[in-house]
C-alpha positions in Angstrom: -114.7 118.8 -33.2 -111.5 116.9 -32.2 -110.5 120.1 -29.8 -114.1 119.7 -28.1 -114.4 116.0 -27.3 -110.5 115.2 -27.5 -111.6 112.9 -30.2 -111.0 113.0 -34.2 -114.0 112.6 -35.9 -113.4 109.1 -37.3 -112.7 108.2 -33.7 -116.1 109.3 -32.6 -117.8 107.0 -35.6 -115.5 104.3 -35.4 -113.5 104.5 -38.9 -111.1 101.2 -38.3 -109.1 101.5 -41.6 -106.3 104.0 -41.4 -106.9 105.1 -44.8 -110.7 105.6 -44.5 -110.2 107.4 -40.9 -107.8 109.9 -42.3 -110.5 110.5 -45.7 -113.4 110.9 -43.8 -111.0 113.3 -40.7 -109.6 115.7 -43.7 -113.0 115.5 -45.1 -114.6 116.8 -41.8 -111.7 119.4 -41.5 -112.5 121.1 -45.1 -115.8 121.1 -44.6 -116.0 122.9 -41.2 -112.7 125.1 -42.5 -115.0 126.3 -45.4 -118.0 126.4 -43.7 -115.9 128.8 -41.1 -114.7 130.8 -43.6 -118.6 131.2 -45.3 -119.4 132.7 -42.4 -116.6 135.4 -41.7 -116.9 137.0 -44.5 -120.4 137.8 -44.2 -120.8 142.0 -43.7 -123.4 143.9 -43.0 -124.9 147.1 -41.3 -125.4 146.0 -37.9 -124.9 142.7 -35.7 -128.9 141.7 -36.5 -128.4 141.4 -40.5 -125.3 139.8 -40.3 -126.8 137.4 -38.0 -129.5 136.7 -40.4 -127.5 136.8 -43.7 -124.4 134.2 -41.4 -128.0 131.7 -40.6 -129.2 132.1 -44.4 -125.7 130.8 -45.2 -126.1 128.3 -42.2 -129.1 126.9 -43.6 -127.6 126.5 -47.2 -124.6 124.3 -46.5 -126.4 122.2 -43.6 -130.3 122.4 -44.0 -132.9 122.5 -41.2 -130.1 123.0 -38.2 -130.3 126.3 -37.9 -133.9 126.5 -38.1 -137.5 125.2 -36.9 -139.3 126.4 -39.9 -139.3 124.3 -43.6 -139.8 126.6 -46.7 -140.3 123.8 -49.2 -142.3 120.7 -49.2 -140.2 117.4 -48.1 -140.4 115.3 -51.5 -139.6 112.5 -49.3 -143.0 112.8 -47.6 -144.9 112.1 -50.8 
C-alpha cells in the first residue's frame, strides 16, 4: 500500500499520534505479509484450482471482496 500511493497507511487515514500511526502501519504490514503468504502456498493441478482454492482463502481473511455472491444470510439484516 505505501509502495502504491507513496503513502503509509496511517498517512492515508490520518493517524496523528506517532505511536498510534506506527500500531495501526505494522498492523497493516502483518496483515497483508500473512495474507501474502496465505496465498503462495496454495498448490494445485492447474492455474484454474489454484485460482479458486487462492479466492476461497481470499474470501476467508476479507469477506465479500473477492466475490458478488453471499453464501449465508447477513444477521445484520434481521
Amino acid at each position: 500500500m505505501a509502495v502504491k500511493f507513496h503513502q503509509l497507511p496511517s498517512q492515508i487515514i490520518r493517524i496523528t499520534d506517532p505511536i498510534d500511526a506506527f500500531r495501526f502501519d505494522r498492523a497493516v504490514h502483518y496483515f497483508g505479509v500473512s495474507l501474502e503468504n496465505a496465498l503462495e502456498e496454495v498448490t494445485g493441478k492447474n492455474d484454474k484450482e489454484i485460482n479458486a482454492k487462492r479466492l476461497r482463502i481470499f474470501n476467508k481473511w476479507i469477506p465479500g471482496v473477492g466475490s458478488s455472491e453471499m453464501k449465508f444470510r447477513d444477521p445484520a439484516k434481521g
